[in-house]
C-alpha positions in Angstrom: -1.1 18.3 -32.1 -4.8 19.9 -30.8 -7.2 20.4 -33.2 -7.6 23.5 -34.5 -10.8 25.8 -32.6 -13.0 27.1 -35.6 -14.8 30.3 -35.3 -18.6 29.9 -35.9 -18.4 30.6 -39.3 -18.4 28.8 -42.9 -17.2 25.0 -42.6 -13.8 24.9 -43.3 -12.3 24.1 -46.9 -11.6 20.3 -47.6 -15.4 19.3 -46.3 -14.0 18.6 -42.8 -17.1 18.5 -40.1 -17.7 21.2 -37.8 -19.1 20.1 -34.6 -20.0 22.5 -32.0 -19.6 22.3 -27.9 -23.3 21.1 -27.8 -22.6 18.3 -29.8 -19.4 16.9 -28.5 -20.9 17.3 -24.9 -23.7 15.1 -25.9 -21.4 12.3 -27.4 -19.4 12.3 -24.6 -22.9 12.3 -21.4 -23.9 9.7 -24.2 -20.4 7.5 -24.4 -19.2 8.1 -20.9 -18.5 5.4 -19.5 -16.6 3.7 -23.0 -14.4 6.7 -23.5 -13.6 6.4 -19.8 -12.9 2.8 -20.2 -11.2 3.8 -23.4 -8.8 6.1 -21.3 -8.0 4.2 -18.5 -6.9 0.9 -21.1 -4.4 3.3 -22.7 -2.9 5.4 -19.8 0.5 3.6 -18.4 -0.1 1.4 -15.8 3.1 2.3 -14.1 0.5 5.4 -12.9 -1.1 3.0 -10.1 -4.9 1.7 -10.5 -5.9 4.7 -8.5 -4.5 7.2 -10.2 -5.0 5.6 -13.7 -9.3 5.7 -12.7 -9.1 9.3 -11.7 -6.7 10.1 -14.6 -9.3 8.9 -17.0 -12.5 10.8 -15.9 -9.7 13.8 -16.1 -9.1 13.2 -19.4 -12.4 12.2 -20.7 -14.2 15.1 -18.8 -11.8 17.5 -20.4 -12.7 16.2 -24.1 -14.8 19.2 -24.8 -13.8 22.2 -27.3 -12.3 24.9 -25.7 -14.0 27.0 -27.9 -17.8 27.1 -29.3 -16.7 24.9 -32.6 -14.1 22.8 -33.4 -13.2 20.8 -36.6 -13.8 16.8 -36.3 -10.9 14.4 -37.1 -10.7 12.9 -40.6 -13.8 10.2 -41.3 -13.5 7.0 -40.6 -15.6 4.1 -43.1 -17.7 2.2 -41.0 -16.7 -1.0 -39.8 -18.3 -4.1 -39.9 -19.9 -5.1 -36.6 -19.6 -1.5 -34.9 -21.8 0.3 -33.5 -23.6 3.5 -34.9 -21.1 5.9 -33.0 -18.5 5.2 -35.6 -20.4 7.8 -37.7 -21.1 10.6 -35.0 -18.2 13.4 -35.5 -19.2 14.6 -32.1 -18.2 10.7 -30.8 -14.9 11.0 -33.2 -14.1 14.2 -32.2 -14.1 13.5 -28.2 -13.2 10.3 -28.8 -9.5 11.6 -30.2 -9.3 14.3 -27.4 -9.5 11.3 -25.2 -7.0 9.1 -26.6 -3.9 12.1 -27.5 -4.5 12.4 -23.9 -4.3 9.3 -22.7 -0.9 8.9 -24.9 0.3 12.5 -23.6 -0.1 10.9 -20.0 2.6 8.2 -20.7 5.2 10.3 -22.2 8.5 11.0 -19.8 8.8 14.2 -18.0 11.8 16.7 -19.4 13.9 19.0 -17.9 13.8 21.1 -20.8 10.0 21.2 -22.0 6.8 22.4 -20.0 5.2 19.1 -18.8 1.5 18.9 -20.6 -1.6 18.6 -18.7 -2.2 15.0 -19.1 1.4 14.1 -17.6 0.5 15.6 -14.2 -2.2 14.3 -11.3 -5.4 15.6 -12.3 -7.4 18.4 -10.5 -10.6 17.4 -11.0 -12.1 15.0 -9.8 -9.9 14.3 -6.2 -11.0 12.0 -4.2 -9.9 12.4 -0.1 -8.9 9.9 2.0 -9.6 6.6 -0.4 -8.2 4.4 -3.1 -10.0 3.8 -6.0 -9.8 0.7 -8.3 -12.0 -1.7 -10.7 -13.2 -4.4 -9.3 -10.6 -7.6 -9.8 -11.0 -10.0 -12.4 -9.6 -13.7 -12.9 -6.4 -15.0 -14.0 -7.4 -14.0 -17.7 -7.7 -10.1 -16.8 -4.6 -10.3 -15.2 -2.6 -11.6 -18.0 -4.0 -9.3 -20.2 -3.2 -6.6 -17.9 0.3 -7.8 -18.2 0.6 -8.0 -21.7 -1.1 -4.8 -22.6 1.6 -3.3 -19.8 4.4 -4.6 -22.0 3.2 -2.9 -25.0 4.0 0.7 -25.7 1.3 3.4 -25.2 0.8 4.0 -28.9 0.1 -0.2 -29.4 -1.8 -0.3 -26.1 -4.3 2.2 -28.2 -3.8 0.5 -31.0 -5.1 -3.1 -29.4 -7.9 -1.0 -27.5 -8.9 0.4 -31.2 -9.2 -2.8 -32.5 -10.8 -4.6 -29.6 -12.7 -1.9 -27.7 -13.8 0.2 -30.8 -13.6 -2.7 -34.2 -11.5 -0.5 -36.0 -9.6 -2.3 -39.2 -5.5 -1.3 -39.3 -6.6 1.5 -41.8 -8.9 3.1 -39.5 -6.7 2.7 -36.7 -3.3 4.1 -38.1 -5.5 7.3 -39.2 -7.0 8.0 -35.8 -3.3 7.2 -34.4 -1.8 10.2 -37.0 -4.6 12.3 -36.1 -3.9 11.7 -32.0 0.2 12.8 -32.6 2.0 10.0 -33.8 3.9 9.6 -36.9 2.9 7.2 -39.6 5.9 5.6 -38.9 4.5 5.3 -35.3 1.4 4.0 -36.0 2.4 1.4 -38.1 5.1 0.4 -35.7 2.6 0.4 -32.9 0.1 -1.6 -35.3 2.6 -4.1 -35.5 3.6 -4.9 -32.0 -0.6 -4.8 -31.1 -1.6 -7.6 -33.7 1.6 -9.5 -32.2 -0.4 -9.8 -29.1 -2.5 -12.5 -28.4 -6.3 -11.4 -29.6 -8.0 -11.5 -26.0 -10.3 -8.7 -27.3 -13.8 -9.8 -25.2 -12.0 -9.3 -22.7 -11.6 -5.7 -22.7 -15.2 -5.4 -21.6 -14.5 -6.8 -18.6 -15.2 -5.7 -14.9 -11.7 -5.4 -14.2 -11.3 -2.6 -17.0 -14.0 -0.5 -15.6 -12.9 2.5 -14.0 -17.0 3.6 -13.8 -17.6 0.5 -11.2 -15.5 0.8 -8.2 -14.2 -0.5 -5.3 -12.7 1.9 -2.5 -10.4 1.2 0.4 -8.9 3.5 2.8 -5.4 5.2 2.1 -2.3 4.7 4.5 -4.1 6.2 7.8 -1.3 6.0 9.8 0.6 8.2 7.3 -2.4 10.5 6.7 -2.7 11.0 10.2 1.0 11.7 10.8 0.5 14.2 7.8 -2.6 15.8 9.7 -0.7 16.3 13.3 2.1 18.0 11.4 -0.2 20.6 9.8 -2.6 21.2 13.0 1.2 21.8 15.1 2.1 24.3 11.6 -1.0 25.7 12.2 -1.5 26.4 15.6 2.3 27.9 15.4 1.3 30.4 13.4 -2.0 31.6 14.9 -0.9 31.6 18.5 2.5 31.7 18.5 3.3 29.0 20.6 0.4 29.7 23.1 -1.0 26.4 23.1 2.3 24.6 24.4 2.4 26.3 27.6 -1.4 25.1 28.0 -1.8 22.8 30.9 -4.0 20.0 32.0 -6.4 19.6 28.3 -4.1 20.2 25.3 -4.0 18.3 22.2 -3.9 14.3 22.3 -1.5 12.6 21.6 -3.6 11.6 18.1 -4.1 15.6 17.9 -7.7 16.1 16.3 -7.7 12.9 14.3 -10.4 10.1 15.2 -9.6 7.3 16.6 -9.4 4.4 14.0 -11.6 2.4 16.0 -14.6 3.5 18.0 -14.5 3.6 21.7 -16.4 -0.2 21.9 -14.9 -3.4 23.5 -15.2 -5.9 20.4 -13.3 -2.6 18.4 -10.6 -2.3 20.9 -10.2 -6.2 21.3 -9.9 -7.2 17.6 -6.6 -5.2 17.6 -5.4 -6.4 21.1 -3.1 -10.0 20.0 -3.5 -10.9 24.0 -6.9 -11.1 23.2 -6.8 -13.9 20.3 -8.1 -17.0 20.8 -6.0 -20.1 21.1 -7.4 -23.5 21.2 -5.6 -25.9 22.5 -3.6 -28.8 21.2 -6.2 -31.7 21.8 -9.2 -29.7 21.5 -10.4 -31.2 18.2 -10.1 -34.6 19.4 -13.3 -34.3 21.9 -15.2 -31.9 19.9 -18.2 -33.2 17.6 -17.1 -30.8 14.9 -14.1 -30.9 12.6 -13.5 -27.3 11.6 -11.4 -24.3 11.5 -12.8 -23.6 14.8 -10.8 -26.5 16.2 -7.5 -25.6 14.5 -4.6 -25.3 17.8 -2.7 -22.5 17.4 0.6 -23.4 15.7 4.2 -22.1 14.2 7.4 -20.7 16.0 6.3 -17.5 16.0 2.5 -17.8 18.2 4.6 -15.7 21.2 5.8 -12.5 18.8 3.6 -10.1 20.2 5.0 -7.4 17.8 4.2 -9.5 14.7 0.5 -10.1 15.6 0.1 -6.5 16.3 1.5 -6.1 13.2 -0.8 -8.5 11.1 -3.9 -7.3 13.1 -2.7 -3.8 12.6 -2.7 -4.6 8.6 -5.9 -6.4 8.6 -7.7 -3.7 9.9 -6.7 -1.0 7.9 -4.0 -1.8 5.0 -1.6 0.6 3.7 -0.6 1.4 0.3 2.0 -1.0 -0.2 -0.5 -4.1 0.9 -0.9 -6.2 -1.4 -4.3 -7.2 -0.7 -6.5 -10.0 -2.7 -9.9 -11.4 -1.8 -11.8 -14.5 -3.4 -14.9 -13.5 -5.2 -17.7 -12.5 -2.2 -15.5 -12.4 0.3 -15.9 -9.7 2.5 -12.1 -7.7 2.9 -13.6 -5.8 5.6 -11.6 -5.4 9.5 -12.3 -8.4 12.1 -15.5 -7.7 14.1 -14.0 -9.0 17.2 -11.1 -11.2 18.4 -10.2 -13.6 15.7 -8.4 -17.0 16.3 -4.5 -17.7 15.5 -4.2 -20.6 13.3 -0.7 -20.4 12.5 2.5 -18.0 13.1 5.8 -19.0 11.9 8.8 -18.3 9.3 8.3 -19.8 6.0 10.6 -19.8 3.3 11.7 -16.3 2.8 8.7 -14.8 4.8 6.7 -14.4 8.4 3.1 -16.0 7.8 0.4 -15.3 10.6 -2.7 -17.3 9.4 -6.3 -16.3 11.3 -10.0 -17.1 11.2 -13.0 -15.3 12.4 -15.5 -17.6 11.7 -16.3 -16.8 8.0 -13.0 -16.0 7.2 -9.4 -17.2 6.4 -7.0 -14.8 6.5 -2.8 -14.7 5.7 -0.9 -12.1 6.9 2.8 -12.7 5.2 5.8 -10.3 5.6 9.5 -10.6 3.8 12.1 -11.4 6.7 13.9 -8.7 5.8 11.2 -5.9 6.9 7.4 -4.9 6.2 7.5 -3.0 3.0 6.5 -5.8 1.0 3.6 -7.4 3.1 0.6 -9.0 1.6 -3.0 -9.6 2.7 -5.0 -12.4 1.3 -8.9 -13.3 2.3 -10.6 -16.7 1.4 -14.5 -16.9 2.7 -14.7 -20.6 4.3 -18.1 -20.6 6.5 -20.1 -23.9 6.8 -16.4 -25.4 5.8 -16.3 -29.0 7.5 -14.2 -32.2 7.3 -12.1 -32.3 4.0 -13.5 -28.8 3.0 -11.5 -27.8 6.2 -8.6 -30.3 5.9 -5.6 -28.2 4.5 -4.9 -24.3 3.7 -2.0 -23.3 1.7 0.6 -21.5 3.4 2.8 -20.2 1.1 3.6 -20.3 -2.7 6.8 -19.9 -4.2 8.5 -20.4 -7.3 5.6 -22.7 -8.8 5.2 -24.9 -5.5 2.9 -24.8 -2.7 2.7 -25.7 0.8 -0.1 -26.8 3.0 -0.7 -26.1 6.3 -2.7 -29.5 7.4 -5.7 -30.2 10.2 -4.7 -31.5 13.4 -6.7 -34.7 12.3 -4.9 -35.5 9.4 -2.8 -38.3 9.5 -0.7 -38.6 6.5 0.0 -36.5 3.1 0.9 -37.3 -0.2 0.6 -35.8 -3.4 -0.5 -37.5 -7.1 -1.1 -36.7 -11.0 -4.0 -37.0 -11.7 -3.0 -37.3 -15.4 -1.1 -40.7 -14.4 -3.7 -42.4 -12.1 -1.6 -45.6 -12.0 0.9 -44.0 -10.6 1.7 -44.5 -6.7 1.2 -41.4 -4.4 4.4 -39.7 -3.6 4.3 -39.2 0.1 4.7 -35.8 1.4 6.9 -35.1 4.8 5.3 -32.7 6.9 6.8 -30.5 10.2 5.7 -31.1 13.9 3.4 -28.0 13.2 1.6 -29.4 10.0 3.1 -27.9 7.5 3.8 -30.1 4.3 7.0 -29.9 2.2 6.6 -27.9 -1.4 4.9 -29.7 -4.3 4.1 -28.0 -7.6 0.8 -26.2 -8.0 -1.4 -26.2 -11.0 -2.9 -23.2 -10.0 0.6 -20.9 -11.2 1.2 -22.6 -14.1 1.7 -20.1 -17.0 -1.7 -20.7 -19.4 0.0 -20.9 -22.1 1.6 -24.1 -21.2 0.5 -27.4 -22.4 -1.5 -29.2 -19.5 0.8 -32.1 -18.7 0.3 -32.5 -15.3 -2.3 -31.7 -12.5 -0.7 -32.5 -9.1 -3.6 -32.7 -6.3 -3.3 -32.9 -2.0 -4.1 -36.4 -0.5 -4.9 -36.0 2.9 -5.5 -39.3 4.7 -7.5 -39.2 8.2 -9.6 -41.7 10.1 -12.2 -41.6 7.5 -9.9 -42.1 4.6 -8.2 -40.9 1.7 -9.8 -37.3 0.2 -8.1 -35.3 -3.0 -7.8 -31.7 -3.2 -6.5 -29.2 -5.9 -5.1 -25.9 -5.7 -6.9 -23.2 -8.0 -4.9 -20.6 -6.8 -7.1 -19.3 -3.6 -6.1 -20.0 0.3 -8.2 -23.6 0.7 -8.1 -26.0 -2.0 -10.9 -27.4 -3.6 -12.6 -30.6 -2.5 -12.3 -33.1 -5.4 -15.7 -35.5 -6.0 -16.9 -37.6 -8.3 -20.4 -39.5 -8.8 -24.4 -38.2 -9.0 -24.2 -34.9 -8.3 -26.8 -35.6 -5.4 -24.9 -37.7 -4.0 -21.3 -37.6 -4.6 -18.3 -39.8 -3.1 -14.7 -38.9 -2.6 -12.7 -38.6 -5.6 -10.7 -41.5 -7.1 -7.9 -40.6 -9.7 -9.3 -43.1 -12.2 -12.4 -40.1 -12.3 -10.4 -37.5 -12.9 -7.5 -38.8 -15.2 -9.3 -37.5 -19.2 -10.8 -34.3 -16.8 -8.5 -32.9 -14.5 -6.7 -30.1 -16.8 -10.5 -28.5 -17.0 -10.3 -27.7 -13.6 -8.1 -24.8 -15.4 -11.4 -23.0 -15.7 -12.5 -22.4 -12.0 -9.1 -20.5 -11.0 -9.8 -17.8 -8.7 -13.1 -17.9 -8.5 -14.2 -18.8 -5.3 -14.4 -22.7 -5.2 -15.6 -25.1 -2.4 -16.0 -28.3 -4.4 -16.0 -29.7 -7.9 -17.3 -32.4 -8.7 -16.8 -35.0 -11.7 -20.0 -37.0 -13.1 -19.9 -39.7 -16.3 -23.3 -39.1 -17.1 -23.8 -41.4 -20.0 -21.3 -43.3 -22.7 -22.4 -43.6 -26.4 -21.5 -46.2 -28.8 -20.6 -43.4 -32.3 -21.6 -44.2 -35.4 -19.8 -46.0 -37.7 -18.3 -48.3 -35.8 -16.0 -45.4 -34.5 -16.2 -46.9 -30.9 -17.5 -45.6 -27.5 -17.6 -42.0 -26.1 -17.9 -40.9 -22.8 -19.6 -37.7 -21.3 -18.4 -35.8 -18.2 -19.9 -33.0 -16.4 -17.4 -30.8 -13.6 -19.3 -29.0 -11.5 -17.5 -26.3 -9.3 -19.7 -25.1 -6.4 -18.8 -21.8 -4.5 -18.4 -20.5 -1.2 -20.7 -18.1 -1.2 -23.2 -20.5 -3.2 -24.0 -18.2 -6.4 -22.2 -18.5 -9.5 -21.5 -22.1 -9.7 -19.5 -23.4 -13.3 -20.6 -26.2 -14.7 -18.1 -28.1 -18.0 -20.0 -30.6 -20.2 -16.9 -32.6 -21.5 -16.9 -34.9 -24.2 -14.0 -38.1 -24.8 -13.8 -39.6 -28.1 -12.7 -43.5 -27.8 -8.8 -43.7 -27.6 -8.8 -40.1 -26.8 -6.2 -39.4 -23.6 -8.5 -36.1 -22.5 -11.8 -34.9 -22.8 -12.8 -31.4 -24.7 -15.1 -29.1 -23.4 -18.6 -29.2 -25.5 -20.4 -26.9 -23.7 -20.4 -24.5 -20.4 -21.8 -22.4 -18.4 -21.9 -20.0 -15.1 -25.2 -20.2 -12.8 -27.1 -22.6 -14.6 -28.8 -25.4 -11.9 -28.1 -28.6 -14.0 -25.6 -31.3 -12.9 -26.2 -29.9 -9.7 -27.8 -31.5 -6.6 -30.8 -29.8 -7.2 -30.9 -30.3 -10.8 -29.0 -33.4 -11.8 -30.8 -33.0 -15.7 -27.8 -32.2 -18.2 -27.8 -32.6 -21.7 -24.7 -31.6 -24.7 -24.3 -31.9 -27.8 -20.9 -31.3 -30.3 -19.7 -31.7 -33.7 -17.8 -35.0 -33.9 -16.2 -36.3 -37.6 -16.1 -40.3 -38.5 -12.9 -42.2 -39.3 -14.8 -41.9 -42.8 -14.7 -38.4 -42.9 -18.4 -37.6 -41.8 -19.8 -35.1 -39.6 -22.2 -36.0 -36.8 -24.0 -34.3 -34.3 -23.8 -36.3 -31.1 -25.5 -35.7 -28.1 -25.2 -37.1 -24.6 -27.9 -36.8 -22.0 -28.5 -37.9 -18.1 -30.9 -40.6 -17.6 -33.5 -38.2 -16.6 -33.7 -37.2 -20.7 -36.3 -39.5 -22.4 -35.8 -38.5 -25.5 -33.6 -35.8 -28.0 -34.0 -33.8 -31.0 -32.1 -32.2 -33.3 -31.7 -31.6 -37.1 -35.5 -32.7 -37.3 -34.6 -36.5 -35.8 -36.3 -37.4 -32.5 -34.7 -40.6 -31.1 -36.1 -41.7 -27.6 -33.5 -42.1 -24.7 -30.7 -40.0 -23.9 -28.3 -40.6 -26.7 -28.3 -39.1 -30.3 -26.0 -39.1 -33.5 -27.7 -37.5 -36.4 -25.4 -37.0 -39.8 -25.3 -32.7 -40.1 -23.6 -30.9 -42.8 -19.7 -29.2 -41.9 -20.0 -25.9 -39.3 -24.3 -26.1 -39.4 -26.4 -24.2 -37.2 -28.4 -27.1 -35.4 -30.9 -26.7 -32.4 -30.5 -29.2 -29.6 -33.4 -30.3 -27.4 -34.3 -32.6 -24.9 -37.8 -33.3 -22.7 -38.2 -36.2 -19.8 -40.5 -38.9 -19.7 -42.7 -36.2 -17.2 -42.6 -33.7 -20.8 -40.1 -31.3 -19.3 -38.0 -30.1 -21.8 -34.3 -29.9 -21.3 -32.6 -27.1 -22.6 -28.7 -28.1 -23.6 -25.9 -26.4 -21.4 -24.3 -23.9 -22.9 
């Protein structure tokens, strides 16, 4: 199915373009990293995230002509909302070389036909001695990576088409015929791509980028074993055997491999389990500080030697079958020096080794039955303190959770937050801590109606504080009140807000925090609304996301009006928030109505200006209208979004 390599001479009949070498190199410098992006989207992912990045630079990089011409695939109309490549031949042109490869890749090996290029590792590029993936995305990423895996290569490019490139289903059958398939194919694989949920923004996500990288070390221990073998091949061969009867400096037991560590104490140490530190049992209760750094070392398993060596081993340099995950701007580097054991024990079905190094959390888990399928999971906890520090989850399995709790904690219990008159159900916790299973919000499927939201109640001296799992190694601190200075959380706050906690999965969460900023009596005589802004603050203090939620009177949950990532209001710094949505009457009428903090002095919209923080202005059905806001100081208040 190649195209066919013209000779530099008349165009061919039928007007097809002719595009020369020049050209198509040109789209492809130009489009680089899309086609790449393109490529790596359609390839299997059976291929592994490493070999599926350098398996589309192959690809892409071998899009050029073999020859100094070559005929352009069929024209394509333009499409609304695409971008001026649609009518490049050169873009087209590469642009199919890209994708019949890419679909070529997936195809099963035969006994009884010559593999094709695209089905074997690339030559070119290689990289030595590292894995190379995308950067990891959130829970929306990963589902789509899961669907689009369940799709066939053919629909896989089909979706991409669609999404990536805003090509309509004629466009996209024709460049599917012109990249090998059948029409029979293409429509099929049309079919099963608009049967998939339309996730297409997504695409252009971080996680789909095989031109922004991360890179982690291969399996060193293998790659070392694989090294000794060819120096001893080697030396066999040039010397005959000479260098075995050598006495007193022959090869090391490591042969001419490094050392993984450098020759330094803190190196040597942060591998040695005799040198982690243990705190004692009683520790936390003379210490002025309530923190990790208190924790006593607990769990069954604090005197297996092996397994330590094991999870240090793993930390310091994971292996190929590690399953390794980090919250966003946590560091997934080695330990700098002798860490602290929080936690070693038998879990459920697994071994679970829990340590801190004083920015870091970090869980070691291994099956019972061997070390094939361990895991290696990093949550960044520094300046963590008091409830922030209360709990970390030990283990997850079939859509519960366990908690691992403080030393000063007291009591446990778990409670809905959707069903805030409900009594706490107490939880039953081990002699080490460890609380009995609960379900977790945080594993839900996302597709399921929010029903419930089950939150941690740990009860110490000071109280009773609420925490929620969002899917990361220590829950989120629950608040409520003025951002600047906010209280522990009481159900009652959270009852209309708690499934938009949904939204800060995996993303790095300390706290969130729940404000009622103003209540508004609507229009007519439709009864009072409320407004809520959630605040979730971050570990590593950038990237906070902030929900302006609106609750219409008798309504059981809020909706979202309005959010955003980074932006300073409801925040301590900047408690100022103002939101506006569209809201219809019992009569039938739309509104805009606005909500703003007590800071706002007076709002305008639809060319109404009504002093104080509340507005309702009549607007016509799916209007464009521009919200504003100014305090009584004249700063103007720009509405989240």
């Amino acid at each position: 199915m190649q195209s066919k390599v013209q000779q530099p001479s008349p165009p061919p009949s039928g007007g097809a373009d002719v595009i020369d070498v020049e050209q198509a190199e040109a789209a492809l410098v130009e489009h680089y990293p899309r086609l790449v992006r393109l490529a790596y989207l359609v390839l299997p992912p059976g291929l592994g995230r490493n070999r599926r990045v350098l398996t589309a630079h192959s690809v892409t990089q071998r899009a050029l002509p073999r020859g100094r011409t070559a005929t352009a695939p069929p024209a394509l109309p333009a499409q609304r909302g695409s971008a001026p490549r649609t009518g490049d031949p050169g873009y087209a042109y590469v642009r199919l070389k890209v994708l019949r490869s890419a679909l070529e890749a997936g195809l099963p090996l035969r006994r009884a036909a010559w593999p094709k290029r695209a089905q074997l590792p690339p030559l070119l590029p290689q990289v030595w001695g590292l894995r190379l993936f995308p950067k990891s995305g959130g829970a929306d990423e990963l589902a789509l990576d899961q669907r689009l895996s369940a799709l066939s290569g053919p629909a896989r490019a089909a979706y991409v088409l669609r999404g990536l490139e805003h090509l309509d289903g004629t466009a996209v059958r024709t460049v599917l015929t012109a990249a090998g398939c059948t029409a029979e194919e293409a429509a099929a694989a049309l079919a099963e791509a608009d049967g998939t949920e339309v996730l297409y923004g997504l695409l252009e996500s971080p996680e789909f980028d095989p031109c922004s990288l991360h890179a982690r070390p291969t399996d060193l221990m293998r790659r070392r074993q694989h090294a000794k073998a060819a120096v001893a091949a080697l030396a066999a061969l040039l010397v005959c055997g000479a260098l075995l009867g050598l006495p007193g400096s022959g090869w090391s037991p490591d042969g001419a491999a490094a050392p993984p560590y450098a020759q330094n104490p803190a190196g040597q140490a942060a591998l040695d389990p005799g040198k982690l530190t243990r705190v004692p049992p009683a520790a936390w209760q003379s210490s002025a500080r309530t923190d990790f750094s208190v924790w006593p070392a607990r769990g069954s398993l604090t005197g297996d030697t092996a397994l330590l060596r094991r999870a240090l081993a793993v930390w310091a340099r994971p292996g190929e079958s590690v399953q390794v995950s980090a919250t966003p701007g946590t560091p997934a580097g080695a330990p700098p020096g002798p860490a602290q054991l929080l936690y070693a024990g038998e879990v459920d079905q697994a071994r679970i080794v829990l340590l801190y190094d004083g920015l870091r959390i970090v869980r070691y888990a291994e099956p019972k039955s061997g070390t094939s399928g361990a895991a290696l999971d990093f949550a960044r906890v520094d300046g963590a303190t008091g409830p922030q520090a209360g709990a970390v989850v030990i283990d997850r399995s079939d859509g519960n959770v366990r908690y691992l709790t403080a030393p000063w904690v007291t009591g446990a219990a778990v409670r809905d937050l959707l069903k805030p008159d409900a009594a706490a159900q107490r939880l039953s916790r081990t002699k080490d801590g460890m609380t009995s299973p609960f379900p977790s919000p945080a594993v839900a499927p996302a597709d399921r109606p929010c029903t419930s939201w089950h939150v941690l109640a740990l009860t110490d001296s000071a109280g009773t504080r609420y925490s929620t799992d969002l899917g990361e190694l220590v829950p989120a601190h629950l608040t409520s009140g003025r951002p600047d200075a906010p209280g522990e959380a009481k159900p009652a706050d959270w009852a209309a807000t708690a499934c938009s906690l949904a939204a800060a999965r995996s993303h790095g969460v300390s706290t969130v925090n729940s404000w009622a900023y103003a209540r508004q009596t609507l229009p007519e005589a439709n009864g009072t609304a409320a407004w809520v802004c959630n605040r979730a603050e971050t570990w590593r203090g950038g990237g906070p996301r902030t929900l302006a939620l609106f609750r219409a009177p008798g309504a059981s949950a809020a909706v979202v009006a309005a959010k955003s990532e980074g932006a300073p209001a409801c925040g301590g710094r900047d408690a100022r928030v103002l939101a506006g949505v569209r809201w219809k009457s019992r009569g039938g009428n739309w509104y805009l109505v606005a909500g703003g903090s007590t800071q706002v002095d007076s709002v305008s919209a639809a060319g109404s200006t009504v002093p104080g923080n509340l507005l309702a202005v009549r607007v016509a059905r799916g209007a464009d209208v521009a919200l504003t806001g100014v305090t009584t100081g004249g700063v103007r208040v720009s509405p989240l979004r």
